[in-house]
mmCIF file of the C-alpha atoms, coordinates in Angstrom:
data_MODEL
# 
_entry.id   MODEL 
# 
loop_
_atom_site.group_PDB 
_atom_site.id 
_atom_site.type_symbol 
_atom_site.label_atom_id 
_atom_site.label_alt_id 
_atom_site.label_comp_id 
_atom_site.label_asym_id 
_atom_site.label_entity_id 
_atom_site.label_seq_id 
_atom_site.pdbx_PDB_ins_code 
_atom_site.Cartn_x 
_atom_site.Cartn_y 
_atom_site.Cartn_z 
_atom_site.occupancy 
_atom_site.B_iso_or_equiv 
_atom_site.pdbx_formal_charge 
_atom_site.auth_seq_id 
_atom_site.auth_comp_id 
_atom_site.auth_asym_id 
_atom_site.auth_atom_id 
_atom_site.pdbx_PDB_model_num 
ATOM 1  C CA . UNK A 1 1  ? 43.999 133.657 -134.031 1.00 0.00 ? 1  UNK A CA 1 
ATOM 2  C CA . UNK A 1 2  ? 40.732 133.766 -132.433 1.00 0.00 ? 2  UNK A CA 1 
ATOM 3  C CA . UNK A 1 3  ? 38.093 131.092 -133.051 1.00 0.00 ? 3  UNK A CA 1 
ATOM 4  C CA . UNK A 1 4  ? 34.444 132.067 -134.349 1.00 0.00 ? 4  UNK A CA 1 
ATOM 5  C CA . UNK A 1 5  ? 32.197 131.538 -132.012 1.00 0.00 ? 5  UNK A CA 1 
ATOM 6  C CA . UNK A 1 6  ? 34.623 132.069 -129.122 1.00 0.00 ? 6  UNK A CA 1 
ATOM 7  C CA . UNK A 1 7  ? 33.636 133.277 -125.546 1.00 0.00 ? 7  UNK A CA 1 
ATOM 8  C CA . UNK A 1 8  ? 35.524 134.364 -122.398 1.00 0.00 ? 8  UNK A CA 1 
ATOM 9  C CA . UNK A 1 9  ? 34.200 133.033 -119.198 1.00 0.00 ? 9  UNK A CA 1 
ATOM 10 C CA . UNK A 1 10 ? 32.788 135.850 -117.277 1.00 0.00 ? 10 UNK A CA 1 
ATOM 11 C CA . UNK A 1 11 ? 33.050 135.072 -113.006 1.00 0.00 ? 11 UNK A CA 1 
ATOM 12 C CA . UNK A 1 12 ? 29.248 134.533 -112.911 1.00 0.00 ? 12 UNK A CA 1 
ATOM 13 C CA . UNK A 1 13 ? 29.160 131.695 -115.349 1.00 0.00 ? 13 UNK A CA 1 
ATOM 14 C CA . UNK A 1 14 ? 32.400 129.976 -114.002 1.00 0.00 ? 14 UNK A CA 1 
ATOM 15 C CA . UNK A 1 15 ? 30.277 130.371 -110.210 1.00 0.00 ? 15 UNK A CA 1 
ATOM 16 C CA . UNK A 1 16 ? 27.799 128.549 -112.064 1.00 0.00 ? 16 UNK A CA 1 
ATOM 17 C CA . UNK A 1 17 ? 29.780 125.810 -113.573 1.00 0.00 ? 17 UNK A CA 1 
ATOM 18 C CA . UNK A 1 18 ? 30.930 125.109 -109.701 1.00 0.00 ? 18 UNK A CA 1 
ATOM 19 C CA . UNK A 1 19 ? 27.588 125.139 -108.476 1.00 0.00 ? 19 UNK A CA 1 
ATOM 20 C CA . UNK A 1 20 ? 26.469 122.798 -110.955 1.00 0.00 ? 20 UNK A CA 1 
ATOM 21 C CA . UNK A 1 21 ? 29.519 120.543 -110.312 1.00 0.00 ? 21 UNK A CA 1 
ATOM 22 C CA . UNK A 1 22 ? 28.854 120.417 -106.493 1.00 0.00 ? 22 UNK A CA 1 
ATOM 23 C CA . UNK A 1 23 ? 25.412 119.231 -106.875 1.00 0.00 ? 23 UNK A CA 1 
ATOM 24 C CA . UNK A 1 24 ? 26.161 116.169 -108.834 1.00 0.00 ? 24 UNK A CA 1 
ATOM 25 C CA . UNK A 1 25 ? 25.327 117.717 -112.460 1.00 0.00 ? 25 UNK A CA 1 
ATOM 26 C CA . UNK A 1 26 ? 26.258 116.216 -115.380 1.00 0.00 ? 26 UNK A CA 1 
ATOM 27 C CA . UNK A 1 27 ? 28.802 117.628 -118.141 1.00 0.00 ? 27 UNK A CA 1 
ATOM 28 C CA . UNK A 1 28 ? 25.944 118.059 -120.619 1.00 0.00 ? 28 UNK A CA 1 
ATOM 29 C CA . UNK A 1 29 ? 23.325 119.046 -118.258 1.00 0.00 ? 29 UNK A CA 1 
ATOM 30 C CA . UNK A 1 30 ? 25.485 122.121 -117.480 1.00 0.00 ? 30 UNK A CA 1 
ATOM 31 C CA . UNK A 1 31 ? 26.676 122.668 -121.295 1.00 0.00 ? 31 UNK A CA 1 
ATOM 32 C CA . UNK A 1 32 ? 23.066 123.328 -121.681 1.00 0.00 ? 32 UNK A CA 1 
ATOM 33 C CA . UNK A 1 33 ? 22.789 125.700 -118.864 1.00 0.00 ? 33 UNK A CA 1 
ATOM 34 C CA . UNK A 1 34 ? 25.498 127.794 -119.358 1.00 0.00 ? 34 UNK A CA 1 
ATOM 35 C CA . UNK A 1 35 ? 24.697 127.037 -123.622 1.00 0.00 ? 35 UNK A CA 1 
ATOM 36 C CA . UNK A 1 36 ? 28.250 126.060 -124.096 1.00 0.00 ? 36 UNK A CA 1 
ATOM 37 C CA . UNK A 1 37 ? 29.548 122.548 -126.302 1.00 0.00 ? 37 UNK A CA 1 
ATOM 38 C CA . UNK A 1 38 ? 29.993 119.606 -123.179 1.00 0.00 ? 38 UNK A CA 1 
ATOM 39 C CA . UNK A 1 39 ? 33.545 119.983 -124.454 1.00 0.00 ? 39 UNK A CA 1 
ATOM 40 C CA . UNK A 1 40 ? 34.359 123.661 -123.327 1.00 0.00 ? 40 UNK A CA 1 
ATOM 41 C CA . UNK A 1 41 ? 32.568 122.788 -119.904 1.00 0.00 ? 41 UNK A CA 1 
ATOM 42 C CA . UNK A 1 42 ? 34.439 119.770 -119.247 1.00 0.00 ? 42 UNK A CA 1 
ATOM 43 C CA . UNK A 1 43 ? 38.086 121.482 -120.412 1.00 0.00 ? 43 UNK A CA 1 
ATOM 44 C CA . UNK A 1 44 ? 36.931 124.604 -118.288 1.00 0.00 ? 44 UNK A CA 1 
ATOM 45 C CA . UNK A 1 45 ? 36.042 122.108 -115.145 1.00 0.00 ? 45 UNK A CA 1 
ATOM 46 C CA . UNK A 1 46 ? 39.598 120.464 -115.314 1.00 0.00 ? 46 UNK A CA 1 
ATOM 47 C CA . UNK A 1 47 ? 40.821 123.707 -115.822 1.00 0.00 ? 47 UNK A CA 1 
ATOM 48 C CA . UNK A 1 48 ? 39.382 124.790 -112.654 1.00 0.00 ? 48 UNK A CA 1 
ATOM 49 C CA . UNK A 1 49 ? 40.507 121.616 -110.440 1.00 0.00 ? 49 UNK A CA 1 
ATOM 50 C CA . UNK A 1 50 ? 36.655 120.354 -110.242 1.00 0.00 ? 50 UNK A CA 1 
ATOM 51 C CA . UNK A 1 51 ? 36.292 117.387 -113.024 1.00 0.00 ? 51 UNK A CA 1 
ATOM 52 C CA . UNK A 1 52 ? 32.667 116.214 -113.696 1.00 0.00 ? 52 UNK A CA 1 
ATOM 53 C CA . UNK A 1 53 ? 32.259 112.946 -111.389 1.00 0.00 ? 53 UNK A CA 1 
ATOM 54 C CA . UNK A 1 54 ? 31.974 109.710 -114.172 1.00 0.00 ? 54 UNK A CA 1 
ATOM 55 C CA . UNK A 1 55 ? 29.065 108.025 -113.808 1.00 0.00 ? 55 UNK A CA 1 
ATOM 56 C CA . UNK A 1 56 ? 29.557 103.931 -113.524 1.00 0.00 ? 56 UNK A CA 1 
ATOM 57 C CA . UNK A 1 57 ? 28.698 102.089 -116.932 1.00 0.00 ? 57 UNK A CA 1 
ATOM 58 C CA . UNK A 1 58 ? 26.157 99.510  -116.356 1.00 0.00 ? 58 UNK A CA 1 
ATOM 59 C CA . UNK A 1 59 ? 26.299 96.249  -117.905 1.00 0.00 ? 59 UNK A CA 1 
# 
């Protein structure tokens, strides 16, 4: 079953994502680039070997 809303990844956007990753970009920062949920882009950056870099929480 497909889910509404649903959208493959075309080679451009997952270039993109890459990009974005390489130059220190945040997981929502690129959600609104490519104007996909921070979810999708994080599960698609895993996917892809090339997890968003945590920030440090500061106290």
């Amino acid at each position: 079953m497909v889910r509404i809303g649903s959208r493959k990844w075309t080679g451009a956007q997952i270039e993109r994502l890459i990009v974005l990753i390489d130059a220190g970009s945040s997981a929502a920062s690129a959600a609104v680039v490519l104007k996909r949920s921070i979810t999708v882009v994080q599960t698609k950056a895993r996917s892809l070997g090339k997890p968003f870099q945590v920030a440090a929480a500061h106290r």
